[in-house]
Residue, then its C-alpha position, 0 to 999 in steps of 0.5 A: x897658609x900651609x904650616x909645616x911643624x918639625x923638632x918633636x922627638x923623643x926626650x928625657x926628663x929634666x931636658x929641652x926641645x924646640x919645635x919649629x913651624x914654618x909658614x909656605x908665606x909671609x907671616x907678617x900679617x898674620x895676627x896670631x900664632x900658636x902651638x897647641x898640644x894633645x896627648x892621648x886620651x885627653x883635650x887639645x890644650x894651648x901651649x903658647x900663642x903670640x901676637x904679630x905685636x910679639x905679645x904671648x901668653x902660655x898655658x898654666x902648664x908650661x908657664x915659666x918653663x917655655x917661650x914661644x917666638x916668631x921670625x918674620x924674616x924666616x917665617x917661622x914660629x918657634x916652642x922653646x920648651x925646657x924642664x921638661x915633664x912626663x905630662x909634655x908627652x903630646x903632639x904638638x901642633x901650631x897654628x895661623x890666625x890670621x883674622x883674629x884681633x884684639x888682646x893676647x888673653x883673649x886667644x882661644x882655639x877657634x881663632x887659629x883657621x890653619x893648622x900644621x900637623x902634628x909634632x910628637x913629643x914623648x918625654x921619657x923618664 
């Protein structure tokens, strides 16, 4: 599946933003998607993921700040992100897994096989 990632852009603290990804096919079957982060000089980070069971889960440092969806009908997976912080300053990235199984607490990077480009995201004071 080819994952196309748009809605990054340049936004001021304290303020809000949704990343779109859409999928070149159905994500009806894919098991996991998520968005990742990398910001310079540091490690690619989870942002979000969410099971095809719409179970999610978030990394500690968007958690309550951030809601992660998907839209089988429209193939695309969604970042909502608000209050948003100097250190959200990133590219973000999503990704497919479609073979992964098992609990949401389990996702790790190597699970996602697809990836989209990157999004960036500069939050400016």
């Amino acid at each position: 599946v080819q994952l196309q990632a748009s809605g990054g852009g340049l936004v001021q603290a304290r303020g809000s933003l949704r990343l779109s990804c859409v999928a070149s096919e159905s994500i009806r079957y894919i098991n996991v998607m998520g968005w990742y982060r990398q910001a310079p000089g540091k490690q690619r980070e989870l942002v979000a993921a969410i099971t095809s069971g719409g179970y999610a889960k978030y990394g500690d440092s968007v958690l309550g700040r951030s809601t992660i969806s998907r839209d089988v009908t429209k193939k695309t997976l969604w970042l909502d992100m608000s209050n948003l912080e100097i250190e959200d300053t990133a590219d973000y990235f999503c990704g497919a897994g479609p073979y992964w199984w098992g609990t949401v607490a389990s996702v790790v990077e190597t699970d996602f096989t697809s990836w989209g480009q990157g999004t960036l995201v500069t939050v400016s004071s």
